[in-house]
C-alpha positions in Angstrom: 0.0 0.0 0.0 2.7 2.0 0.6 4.4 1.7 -3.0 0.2 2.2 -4.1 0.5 5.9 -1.9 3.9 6.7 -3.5 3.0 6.3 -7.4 -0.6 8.2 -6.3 1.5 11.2 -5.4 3.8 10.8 -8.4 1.3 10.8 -10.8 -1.3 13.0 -9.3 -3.9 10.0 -9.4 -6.5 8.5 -7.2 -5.0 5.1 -5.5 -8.5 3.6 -6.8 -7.8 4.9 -10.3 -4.8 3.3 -10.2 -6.1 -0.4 -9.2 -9.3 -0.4 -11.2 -12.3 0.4 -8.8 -15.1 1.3 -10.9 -17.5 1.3 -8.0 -17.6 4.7 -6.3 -18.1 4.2 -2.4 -15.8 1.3 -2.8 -13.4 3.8 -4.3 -13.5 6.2 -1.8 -13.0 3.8 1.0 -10.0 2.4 -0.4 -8.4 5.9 -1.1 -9.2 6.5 2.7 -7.6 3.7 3.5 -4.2 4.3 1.0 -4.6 8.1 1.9 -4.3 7.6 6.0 -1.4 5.2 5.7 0.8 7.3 3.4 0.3 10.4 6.0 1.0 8.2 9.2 3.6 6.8 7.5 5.3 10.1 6.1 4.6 11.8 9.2 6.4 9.1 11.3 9.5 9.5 9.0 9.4 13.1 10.0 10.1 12.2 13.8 12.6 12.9 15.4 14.4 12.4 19.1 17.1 13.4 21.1 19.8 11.1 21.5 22.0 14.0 22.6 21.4 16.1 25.9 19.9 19.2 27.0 22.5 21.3 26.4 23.8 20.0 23.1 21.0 18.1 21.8 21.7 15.7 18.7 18.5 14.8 16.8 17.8 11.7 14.5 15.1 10.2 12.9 13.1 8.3 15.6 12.0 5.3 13.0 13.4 4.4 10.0 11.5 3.2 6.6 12.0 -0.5 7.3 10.3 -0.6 11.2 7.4 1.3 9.2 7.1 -1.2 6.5 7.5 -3.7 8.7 4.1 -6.1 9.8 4.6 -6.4 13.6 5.9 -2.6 14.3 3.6 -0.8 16.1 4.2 3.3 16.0 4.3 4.6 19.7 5.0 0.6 20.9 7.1 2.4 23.3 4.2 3.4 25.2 1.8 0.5 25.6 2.5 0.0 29.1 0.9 3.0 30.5 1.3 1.6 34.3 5.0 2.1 34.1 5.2 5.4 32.0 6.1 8.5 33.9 3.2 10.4 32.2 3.4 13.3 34.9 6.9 14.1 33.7 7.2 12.9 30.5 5.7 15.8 28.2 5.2 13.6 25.2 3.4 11.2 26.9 1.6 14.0 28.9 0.3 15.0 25.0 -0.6 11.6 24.1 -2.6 11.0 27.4 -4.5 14.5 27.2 -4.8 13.5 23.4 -6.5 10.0 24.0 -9.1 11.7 26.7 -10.3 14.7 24.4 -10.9 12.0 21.9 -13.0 10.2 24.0 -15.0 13.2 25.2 -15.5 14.4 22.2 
């Protein structure tokens, strides 16, 4: 699907154009679909971390191409465990946690 979202933004076309759906609801779902991976995914790319310090901070990417593409990697793995994570001190996890509750209230 990935390769599918690349050649879509190459040649300006619609992922269901591309595969042969004549069926237009059908279509639309599976551009959804194509459409919402190939954001997540180039989003993710876009990550970055510290691996340096506070003072003289060294950022690389925080997943590489192959742990996207890959069936068993999970974005945001890291954080599953939500009993051990220091949420109250952790601002990234402080976002995600306030991001999961506002989506359930709204």
């Amino acid at each position: 699907m990935w390769d599918l979202w690349r050649i879509a933004q190459a040649t300006r076309s619609r992922p269901s154009d591309i595969v042969g759906i004549a069926e237009s609801w059908a279509a639309y779902q599976f551009d959804n679909a194509v459409v919402s991976l190939g954001i997540i995914i180039e989003n993710a790319l876009q990550e970055q971390k510290n691996v340096g310090t506070k003072d003289k901070p060294v950022y690389e990417n925080k997943y590489t191409i192959t742990q996207l593409l890959d069936e068993d990697f999970r974005i945001g793995s890291e954080y599953t465990n939500w009993v051990d994570a220091d949420i109250d001190n952790d601002p990234q996890l402080r976002s995600i946690e306030e991001g999961l509750f506002y989506e359930m209230v709204d």
